[in-house]
N, C-alpha and C positions, 0 to 999 in steps of 0.2 A: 504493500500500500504506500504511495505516494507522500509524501511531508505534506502538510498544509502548507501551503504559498505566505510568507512572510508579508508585512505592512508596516515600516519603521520611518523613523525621522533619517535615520544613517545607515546604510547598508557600506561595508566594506570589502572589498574582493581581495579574499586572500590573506592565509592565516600564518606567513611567515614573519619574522622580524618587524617588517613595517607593518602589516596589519596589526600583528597583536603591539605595537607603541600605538596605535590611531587608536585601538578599542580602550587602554587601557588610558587613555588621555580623556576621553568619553569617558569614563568612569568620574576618573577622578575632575572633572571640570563643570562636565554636561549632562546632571543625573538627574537632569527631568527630560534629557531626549531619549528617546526607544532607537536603540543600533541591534545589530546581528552582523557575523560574520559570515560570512560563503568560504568555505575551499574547496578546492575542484578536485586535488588527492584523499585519500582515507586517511590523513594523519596531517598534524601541524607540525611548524615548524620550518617551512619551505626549503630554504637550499639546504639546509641543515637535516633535513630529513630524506631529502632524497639521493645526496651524492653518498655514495657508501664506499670509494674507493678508499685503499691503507691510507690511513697519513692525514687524511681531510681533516682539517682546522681553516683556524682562521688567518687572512691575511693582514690583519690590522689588530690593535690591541684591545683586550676586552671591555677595559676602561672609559674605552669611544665606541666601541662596537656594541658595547652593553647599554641597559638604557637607563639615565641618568638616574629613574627615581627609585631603583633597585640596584644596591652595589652587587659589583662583580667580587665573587670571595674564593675566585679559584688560585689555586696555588699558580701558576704559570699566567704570562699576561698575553700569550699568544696559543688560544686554546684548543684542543682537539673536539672533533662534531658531536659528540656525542653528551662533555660538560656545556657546549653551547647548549644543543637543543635541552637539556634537562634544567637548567636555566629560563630557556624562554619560554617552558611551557609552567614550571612552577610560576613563573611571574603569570602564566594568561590565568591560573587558576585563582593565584591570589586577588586577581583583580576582576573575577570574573566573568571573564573572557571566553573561558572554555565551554561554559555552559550555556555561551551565545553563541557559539560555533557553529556551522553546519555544514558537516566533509560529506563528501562527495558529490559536489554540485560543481558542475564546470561551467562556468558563464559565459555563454554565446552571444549575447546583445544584450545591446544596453540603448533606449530607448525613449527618446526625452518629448515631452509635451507638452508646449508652453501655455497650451489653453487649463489643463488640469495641473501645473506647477509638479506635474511630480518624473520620475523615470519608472520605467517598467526595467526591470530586469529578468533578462531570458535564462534559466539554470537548465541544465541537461546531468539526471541522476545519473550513478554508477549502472542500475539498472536500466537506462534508456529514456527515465518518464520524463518530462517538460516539463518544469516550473513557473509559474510567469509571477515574480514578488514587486513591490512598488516601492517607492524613499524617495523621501524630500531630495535626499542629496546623497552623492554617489561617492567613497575613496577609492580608486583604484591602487591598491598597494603589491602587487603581483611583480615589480621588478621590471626587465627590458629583455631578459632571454627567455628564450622556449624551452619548458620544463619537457615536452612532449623526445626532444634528440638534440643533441649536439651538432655542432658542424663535421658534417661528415666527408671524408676524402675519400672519391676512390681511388684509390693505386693502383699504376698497371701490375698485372699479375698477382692481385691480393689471392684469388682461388686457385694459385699453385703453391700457395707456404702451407706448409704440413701443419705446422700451430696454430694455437688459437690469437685471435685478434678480439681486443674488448676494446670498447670506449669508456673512460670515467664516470659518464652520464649514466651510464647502464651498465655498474661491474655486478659480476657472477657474484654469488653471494660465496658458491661453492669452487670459486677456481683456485686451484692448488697454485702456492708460490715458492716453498721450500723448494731449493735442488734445483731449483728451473733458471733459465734465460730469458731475460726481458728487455726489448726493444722497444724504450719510452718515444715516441717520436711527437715533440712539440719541445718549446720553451719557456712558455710561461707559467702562472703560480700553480698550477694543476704538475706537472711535470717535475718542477723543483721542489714541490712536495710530495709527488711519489716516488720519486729516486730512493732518497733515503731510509723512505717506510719499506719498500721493497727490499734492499738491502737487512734492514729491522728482521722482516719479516724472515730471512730466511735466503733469500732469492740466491743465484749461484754466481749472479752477476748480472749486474744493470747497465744498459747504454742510453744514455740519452743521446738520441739524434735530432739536432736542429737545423732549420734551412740559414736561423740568422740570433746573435748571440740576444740574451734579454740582460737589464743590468740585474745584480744581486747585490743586498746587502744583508751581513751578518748582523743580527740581533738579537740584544742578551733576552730568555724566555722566562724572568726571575725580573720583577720589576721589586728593585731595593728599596726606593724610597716607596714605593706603595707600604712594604712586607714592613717598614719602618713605624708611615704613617696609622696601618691598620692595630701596630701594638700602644699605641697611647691615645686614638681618638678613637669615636663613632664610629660605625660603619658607612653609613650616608654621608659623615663629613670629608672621612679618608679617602672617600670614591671621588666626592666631589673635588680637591684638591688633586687626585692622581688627573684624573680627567680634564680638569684644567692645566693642567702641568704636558699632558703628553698631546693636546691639541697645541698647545700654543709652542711646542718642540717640534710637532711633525707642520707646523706654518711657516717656523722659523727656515727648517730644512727645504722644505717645499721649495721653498720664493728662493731660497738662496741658489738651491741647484737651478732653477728656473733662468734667475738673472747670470750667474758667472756658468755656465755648462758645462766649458774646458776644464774649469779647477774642478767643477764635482768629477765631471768625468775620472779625471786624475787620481782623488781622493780616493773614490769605487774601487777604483782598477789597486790602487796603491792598499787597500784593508782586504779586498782577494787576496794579491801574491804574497801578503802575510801570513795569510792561513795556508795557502797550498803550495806542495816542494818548492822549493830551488829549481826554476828552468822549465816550471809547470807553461805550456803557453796560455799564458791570459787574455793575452791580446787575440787572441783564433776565437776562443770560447767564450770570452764576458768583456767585449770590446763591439761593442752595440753600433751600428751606423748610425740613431740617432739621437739626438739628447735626453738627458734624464728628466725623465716626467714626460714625454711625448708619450711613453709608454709607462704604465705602472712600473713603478721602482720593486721588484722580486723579494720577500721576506724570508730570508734561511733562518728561523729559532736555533740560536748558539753555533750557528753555520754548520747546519746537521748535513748540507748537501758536501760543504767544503772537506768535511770531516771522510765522508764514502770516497772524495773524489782522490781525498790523499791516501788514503788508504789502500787504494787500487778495485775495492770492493763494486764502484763503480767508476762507470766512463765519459767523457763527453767527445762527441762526434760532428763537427759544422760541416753538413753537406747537404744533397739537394735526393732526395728520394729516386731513384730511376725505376723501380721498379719491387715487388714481390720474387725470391726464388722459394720451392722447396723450402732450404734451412734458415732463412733470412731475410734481411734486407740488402738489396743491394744501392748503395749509393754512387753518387759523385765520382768519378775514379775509375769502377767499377767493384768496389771494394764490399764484399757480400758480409754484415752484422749477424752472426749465428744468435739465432733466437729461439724460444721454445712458445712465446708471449708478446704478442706487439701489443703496445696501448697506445692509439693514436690518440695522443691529448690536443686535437688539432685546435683543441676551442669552441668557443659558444655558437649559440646561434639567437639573433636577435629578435625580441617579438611585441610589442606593444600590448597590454593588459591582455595576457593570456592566447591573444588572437581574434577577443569577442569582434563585432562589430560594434560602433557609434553612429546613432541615428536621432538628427533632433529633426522634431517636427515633421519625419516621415522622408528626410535628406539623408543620405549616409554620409558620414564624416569621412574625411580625406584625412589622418590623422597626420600624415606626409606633412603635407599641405596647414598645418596648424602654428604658431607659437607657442612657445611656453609662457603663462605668466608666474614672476615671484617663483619660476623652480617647480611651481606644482599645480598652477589651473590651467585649460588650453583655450583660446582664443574662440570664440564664438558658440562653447558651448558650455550650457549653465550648468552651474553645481555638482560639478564635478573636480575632483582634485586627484592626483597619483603622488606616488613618490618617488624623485628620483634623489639618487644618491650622488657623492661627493666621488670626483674622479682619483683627487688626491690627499682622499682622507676615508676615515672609518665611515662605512654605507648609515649607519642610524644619529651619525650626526645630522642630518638635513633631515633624514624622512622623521625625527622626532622634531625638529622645527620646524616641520611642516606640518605634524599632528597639532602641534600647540596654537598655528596659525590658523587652521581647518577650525578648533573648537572656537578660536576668538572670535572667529570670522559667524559662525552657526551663533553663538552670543548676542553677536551684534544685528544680524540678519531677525533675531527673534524680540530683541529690547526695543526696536525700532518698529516693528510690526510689516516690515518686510521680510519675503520669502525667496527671490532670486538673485544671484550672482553671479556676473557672468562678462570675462576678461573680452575688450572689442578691439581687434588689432586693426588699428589703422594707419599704417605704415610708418609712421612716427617713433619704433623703436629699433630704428635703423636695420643697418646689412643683415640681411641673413647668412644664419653661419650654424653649424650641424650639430646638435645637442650634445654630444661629448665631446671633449677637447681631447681626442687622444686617436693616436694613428696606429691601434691595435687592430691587428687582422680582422678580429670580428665583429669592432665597431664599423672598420669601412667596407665590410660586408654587408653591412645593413645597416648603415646610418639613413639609407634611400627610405627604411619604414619608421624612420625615429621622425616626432616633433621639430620644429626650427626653434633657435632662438633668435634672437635680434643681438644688434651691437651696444643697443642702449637700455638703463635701467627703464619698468621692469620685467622686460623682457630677456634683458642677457642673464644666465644661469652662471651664479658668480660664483668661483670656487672659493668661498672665501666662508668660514665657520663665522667670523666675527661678525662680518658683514650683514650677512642673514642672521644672528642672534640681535644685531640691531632690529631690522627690518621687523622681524615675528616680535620683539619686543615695544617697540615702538612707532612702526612706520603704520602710516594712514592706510584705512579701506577704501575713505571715499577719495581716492586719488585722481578721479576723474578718467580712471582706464577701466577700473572691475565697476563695471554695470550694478548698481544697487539697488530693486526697483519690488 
């Protein structure tokens, strides 16, 4: 039998990280509005519950990655997926979250009416049934990649390797890794954290092959002055001091590597060949074509990669894939990688709220074709907000400023006895320019389905934490851009 169809002030799509910060913001701000959550898999938690490869944690520190008004109290500041997601699910319960939840609904349209002020949204059960629920106002918190596969490569002659071939996105729960040979091929934060788990794990030996070097930095997994602060204050004060402490560090590093390139570059390369032999070549392996922060900056906890690589336990390989043999791969050269396990960690693949459709007023949205306002509402259509995150920082710093922005905003729409919001771009927030700032493989695979932003506030998606804790703290609604009516 079918769920009844939902009828809330707030519906939120999607119950990873940023959902459950939007419900649990709703909780504590907006407890005279009716919200419920949607997830389209059997289980919360989002990325966190679905990647199940060795090794998967985090790429930024829990202290920013956690959410502010629950300290992080795990021993290590860079954490494995499994104290994350047990983490974010005790906060959804504490705040309850979880008992507004409803898994297994995948939302296929979303569906705006300006004559009845409200959205229909379309759910499709695990079982097949169609749900049709209704809300004032919509979050879409679902992230920018497709939960459904990864970016997949074919290789010539993948169905002649004798081995098995997994992707990350979808590892075997039961693939044997003791004793075996594994050909990682990719180089970003999926790869330089399975290297080392693999190795953990048993493995006989690990290769990473890459077409092109990614930067890596070692970092300590033991935050001192946290483990410091947490033995003489509060837990909520010591989080809150860590947290301000390691945004206004990784701002500091940010801009720096940003503005001088050459010396970061230098620095990078000069805290590798620290860690690894005498005559290691660095400059082949982690001598990147392009500057630091073009692409994400690679996180090794205590340089758990640096540590396999010196050891010989694992390899790294820069070359260009030619092909599948029987035992291997063969590269560049013509030089065949004996393998028992390829894991192409080729990367994501991008996808705008889940892949539902947007339709106001019986129009489908061009979501292409949209602006971003303020980081999180899209230009012509009403009350709806998403979350997108920080290119060069921890993902739940923005998407919880954007929670806190979403409730002011619902506060104000209801003390005023107005019920619509809705961002009107009329070309006054200058050039268009492509919603991340970064020249990773699989953002310029699919930037063509991302949002635009503009070159001018508040249109431009500003990477900038301070920035935006002004703006959500202080800056105007009726700005004379978001529609108040």
């Amino acid at each position: 039998m079918a769920p009844p169809p939902l009828d809330v002030d707030v519906l939120v799509v999607g119950a990873g990280i940023s959902g459950i910060d939007l419900a649990c913001r709703l909780a504590m701000h907006c407890p005279e509005l009716t919200w419920a959550v949607l997830e389209a898999r059997s289980a919360t938690g989002g990325t966190w519950d679905l990647f199940r490869y060795p090794g998967i944690r985090s790429d930024s520190d829990m202290y920013t990655l956690g959410f502010p008004f629950r300290p992080w109290r795990g021993r290590t500041s860079i954490a494995p997926a499994e104290e994350i997601l047990r983490y974010v699910r005790e906060t959804a319960d504490e705040h309850g979250v979880t008992e507004r939840t409803h898994l297994g609904q995948r939302v296929t349209r979303l569906a705006w009416s300006s004559e009845e002020r409200r959205w229909t949204v379309t759910a499709r059960t695990e079982s097949g049934e169609v749900l049709e629920h209704r809300a004032r106002f919509v979050h879409v918190a679902t992230g920018y990649y497709a939960y459904e596969s990864g970016h997949v490569v074919d290789f010539p002659g993948q169905e002649a390797f004798d081995g098995e071939v997994v992707h990350p996105q979808h590892w075997p729960e039961d693939l044997e890794v003791a004793g075996r040979r594994f050909v990682v091929i990719g180089s970003g934060a999926t790869a330089i954290t399975l290297v080392p788990a693999l190795v953990d794990a048993g493995a006989a030996h690990v290769t990473m092959l890459q077409r092109s070097p990614s930067y890596v930095a070692a970092l300590p997994n033991r935050d001192l002055v946290a483990d410091g602060l947490r033995r003489v204050l509060p837990g909520r004060a010591a989080h809150s001091l860590v947290r301000a402490k390691n945004v206004a560090l990784s701002t500091v590093s940010y801009r720096a590597l940003r503005r001088w390139p050459e010396g970061g570059r230098r620095l990078l390369r000069r805290r590798l060949a620290e860690r690894l032999p005498e005559g290691y070549p660095v400059d082949t392996h982690f001598n990147p074509r392009y500057d630091p922060w073009d692409q994400r900056v690679c996180v090794a906890p205590d340089g758990d990669l640096l540590d396999v690589l010196a050891d010989g336990s694992a390899s790294v390989v820069t070359a260009t894939v030619e092909g599948f043999e029987p035992s291997g791969v063969r590269v560049s050269g013509g030089e065949v990688l004996p393998a028992d396990v390829v894991v192409t960690a080729t990367g994501l693949r991008l996808e705008v709220g889940g892949g539902a459709e947007v339709v106001v007023d019986g129009s489908l949205v061009d979501l292409a074709a949209t602006h971003v306002y303020k980081g999180c509402m899209l230009s012509g259509v009403p009350n709806l907000a998403l979350s997108v995150g920080y290119t060069n920082a921890s993902w739940t710093l923005r998407a919880d400023l954007t929670a806190r922005w979403v409730c002011h905003l619902l506060r104000h729409l209801d003390r005023r006895g107005l019920s619509v919001a809705t961002p009107r771009w009329d070309g006054s927030g200058g050039e268009d320019r492509p919603l991340l700032d970064l020249t990773s493989g699989y953002v310029r695979r699919g930037e063509h389905l991302l949002p635009r932003q503009g070159s001018r506030r508040p249109w431009r998606v500003v990477q900038s934490y301070a920035y935006d804790l002004a703006v959500t703290r202080f800056g105007r609604l009726d700005d004379g851009v978001l529609e108040l009516r």
